[in-house]
C-alpha positions in Angstrom: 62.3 19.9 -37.0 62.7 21.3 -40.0 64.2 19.0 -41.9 61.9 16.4 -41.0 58.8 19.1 -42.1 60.7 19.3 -45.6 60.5 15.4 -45.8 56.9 15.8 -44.8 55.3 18.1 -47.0 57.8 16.5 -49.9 56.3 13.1 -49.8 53.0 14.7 -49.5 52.9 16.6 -52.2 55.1 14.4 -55.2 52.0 13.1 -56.3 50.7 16.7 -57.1 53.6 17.8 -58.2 54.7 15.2 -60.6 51.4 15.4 -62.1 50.3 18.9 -62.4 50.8 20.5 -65.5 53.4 23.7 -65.5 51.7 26.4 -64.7 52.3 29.9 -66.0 53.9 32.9 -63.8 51.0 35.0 -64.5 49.0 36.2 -62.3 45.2 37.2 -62.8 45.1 41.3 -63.1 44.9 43.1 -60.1 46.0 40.4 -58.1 47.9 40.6 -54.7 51.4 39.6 -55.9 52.4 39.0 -52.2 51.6 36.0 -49.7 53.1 36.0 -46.0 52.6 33.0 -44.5 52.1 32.3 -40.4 52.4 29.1 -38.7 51.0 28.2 -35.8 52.8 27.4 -32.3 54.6 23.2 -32.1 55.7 23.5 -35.1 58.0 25.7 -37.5 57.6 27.7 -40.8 57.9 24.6 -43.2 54.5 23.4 -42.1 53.4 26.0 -44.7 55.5 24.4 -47.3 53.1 22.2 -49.3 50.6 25.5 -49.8 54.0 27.5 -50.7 55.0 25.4 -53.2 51.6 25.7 -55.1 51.5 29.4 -55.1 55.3 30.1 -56.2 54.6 27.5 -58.9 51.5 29.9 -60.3 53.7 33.2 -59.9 53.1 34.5 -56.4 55.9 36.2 -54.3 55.7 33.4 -50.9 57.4 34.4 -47.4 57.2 32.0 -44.7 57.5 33.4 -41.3 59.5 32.1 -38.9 57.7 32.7 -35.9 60.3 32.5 -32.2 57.2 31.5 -30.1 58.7 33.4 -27.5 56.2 36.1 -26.8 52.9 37.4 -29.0 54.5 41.0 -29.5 58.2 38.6 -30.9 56.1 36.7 -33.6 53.9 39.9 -34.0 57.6 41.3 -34.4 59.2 38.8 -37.1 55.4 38.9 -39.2 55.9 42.8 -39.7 59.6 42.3 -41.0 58.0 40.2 -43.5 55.7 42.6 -44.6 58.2 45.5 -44.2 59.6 43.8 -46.9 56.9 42.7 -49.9 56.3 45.7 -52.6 52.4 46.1 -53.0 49.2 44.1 -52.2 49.7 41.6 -49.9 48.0 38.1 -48.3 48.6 37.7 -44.9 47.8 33.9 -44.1 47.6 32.4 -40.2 47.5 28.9 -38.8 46.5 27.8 -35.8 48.0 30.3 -33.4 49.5 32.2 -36.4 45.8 33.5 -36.2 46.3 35.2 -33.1 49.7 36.4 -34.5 47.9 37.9 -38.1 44.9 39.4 -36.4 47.7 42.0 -34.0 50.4 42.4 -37.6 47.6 42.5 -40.4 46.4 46.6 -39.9 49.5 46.9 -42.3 48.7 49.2 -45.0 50.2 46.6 -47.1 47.9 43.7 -46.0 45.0 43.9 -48.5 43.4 40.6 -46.8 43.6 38.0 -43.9 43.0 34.4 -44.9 42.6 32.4 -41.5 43.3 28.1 -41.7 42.3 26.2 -38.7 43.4 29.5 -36.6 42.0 30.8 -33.5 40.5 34.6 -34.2 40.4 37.0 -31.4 39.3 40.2 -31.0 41.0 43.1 -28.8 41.3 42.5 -25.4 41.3 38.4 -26.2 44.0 36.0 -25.6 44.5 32.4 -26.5 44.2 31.9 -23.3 40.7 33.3 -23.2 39.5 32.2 -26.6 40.6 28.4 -25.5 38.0 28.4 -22.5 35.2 28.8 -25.2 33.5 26.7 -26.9 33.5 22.4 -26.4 36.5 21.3 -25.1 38.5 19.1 -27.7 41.3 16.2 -27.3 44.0 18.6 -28.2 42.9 21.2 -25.8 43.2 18.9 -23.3 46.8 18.0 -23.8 48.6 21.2 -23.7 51.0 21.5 -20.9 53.3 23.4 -19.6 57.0 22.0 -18.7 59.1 23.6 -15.8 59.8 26.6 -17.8 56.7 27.6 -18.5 57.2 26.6 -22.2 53.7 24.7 -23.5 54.0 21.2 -25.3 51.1 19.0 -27.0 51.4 15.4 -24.6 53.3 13.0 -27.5 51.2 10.5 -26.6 47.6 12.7 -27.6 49.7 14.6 -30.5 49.4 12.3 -32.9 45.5 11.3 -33.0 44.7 15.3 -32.0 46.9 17.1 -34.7 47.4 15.2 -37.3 45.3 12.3 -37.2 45.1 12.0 -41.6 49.2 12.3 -41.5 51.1 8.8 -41.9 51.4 7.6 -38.4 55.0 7.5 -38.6 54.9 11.4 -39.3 52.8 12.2 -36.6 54.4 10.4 -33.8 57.8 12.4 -35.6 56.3 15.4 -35.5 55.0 14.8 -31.9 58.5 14.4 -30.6 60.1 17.5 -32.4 58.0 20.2 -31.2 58.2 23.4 -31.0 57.1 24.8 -28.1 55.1 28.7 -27.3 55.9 29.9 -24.4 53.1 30.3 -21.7 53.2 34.4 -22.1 52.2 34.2 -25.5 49.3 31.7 -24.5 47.8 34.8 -21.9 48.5 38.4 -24.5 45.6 39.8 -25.0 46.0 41.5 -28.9 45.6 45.6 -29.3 44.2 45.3 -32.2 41.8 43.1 -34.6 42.7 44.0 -38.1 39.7 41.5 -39.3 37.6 44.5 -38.6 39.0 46.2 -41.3 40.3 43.6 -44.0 38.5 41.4 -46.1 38.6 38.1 -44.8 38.6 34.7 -45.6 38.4 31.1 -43.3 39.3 27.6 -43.9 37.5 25.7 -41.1 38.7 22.0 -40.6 35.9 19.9 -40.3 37.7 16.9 -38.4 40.2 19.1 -36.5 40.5 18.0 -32.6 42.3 21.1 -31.3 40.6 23.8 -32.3 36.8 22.9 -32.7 35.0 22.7 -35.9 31.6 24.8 -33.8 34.7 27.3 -32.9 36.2 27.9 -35.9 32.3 28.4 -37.6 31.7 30.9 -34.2 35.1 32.9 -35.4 34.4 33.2 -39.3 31.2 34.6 -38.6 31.9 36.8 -36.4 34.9 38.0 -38.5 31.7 37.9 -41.7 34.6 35.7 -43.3 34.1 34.1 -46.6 34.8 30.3 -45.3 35.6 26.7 -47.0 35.4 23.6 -45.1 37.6 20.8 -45.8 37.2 17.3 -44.2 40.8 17.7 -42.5 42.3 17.5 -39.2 44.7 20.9 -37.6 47.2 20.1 -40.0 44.7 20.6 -43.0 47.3 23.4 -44.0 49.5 19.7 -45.2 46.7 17.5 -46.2 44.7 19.7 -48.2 47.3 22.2 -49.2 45.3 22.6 -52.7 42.3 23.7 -51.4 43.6 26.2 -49.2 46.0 27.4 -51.3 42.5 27.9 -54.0 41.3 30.1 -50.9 44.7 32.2 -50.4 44.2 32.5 -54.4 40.2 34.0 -54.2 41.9 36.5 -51.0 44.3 37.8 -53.5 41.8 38.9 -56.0 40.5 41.2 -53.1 40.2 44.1 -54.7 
């Protein structure tokens, strides 16, 4: 998995990167120095890679999490050794289910915003679980299952035309059969604590996304009083339009 995520967000982004100019290590004064980077459940930490790239290319200290899907309180777990280890201001960033993940870790001292892509946005005493049986019901929705273990997959067959509908269909279908799968627990914890309550905070809604509706994502950033950016992107908006979200990670880290 990956691998084949590094050979995604490579042939993505070699336009971009063979055409941007070099760009110079320093960061804007008083900036957060720090981005930690969530990603969400089916998929691992190199979905982030595209939107990493840009930032360590303009000076900012990146850490990708790599979440274990095992349980909310183990990717809670691994996202607070990450920011056990940055030195000052920091951007926490979620995706997807990473969202869930950011809003129980980001009451760090440390975390000096939450930026929110595509993510689901609870508040305490909400699961995914809970959160899911709001709003319109969308194809990807639908297509969650759980296998004999408990452990929940995206059907193969929806995942490509759900997820990542603006991905090369060749990707998708790849990226359907090399999933990563959250385990049912995670699905039904309820989080302890909504550090959005506290933080500035910042949304990327995905205007075209079939998994986590657009009119759900709008209900969560304003609730949250997020400052938001749409982008005309499917759920994996975090690849297609890594620029733009990686502009809004950029605006979280002049938080002051």
């Amino acid at each position: 998995m990956r691998n084949l995520l590094l050979s995604v967000a490579t042939v993505l982004m070699a336009g971009v990167t063979l055409a941007a100019p070099v760009q110079s290590a320093q960061l804007p004064k008083g900036a957060a120095h720090n981005i930690v980077l969530v990603h969400g459940a089916f998929v691992d930490e190199t979905s982030w890679k595209p939107v990493a790239d840009i930032l360590t290319k303009k000076g900012y200290n990146v850490t990708l999490v790599e979440n274990p899907l095992t349980s909310l309180a183990a990717d809670v777990d691994a996202t607070k050794q990450a920011l056990a280890k940055q030195n000052g201001k920091t951007v926490l960033v979620g995706h997807s289910w990473g969202g869930v993940v950011i809003t129980q870790a980001g009451d760090d001292p440390k975390v000096s915003a939450l930026v929110y892509v595509s993510a689901f946005a609870p508040d305490v005493g909400e699961s995914l679980a809970s959160l899911s049986k709001s709003g319109p019901a969308t194809e990807g929705a639908a297509a969650i299952h759980p296998d004999e273990k408990g452990n929940l997959y995206i059907d193969p067959k929806v995942f490509p035309s759900a997820v990542a509908a603006d991905l090369p269909p060749e990707i998708a279908e790849s990226l359907a059969n090399h999933q990563l799968p959250l385990n049912h627990t995670a699905f039904e914890a309820p989080v302890g604590k909504a550090a959005w309550r506290d933080k500035p905070t910042f949304y990327v809604i995905s205007t075209k996304d079939k998994v986590i509706a657009p009119e759900v994502q709008k209900i969560f950033a304003n609730r949250m009083k997020a400052q938001t950016k749409e982008v005309a992107g499917s759920h994996a908006s975090l690849v297609v339009h890594a620029k733009e979200v990686a502009a809004v990670i950029e605006k979280a880290a002049l938080v002051k």
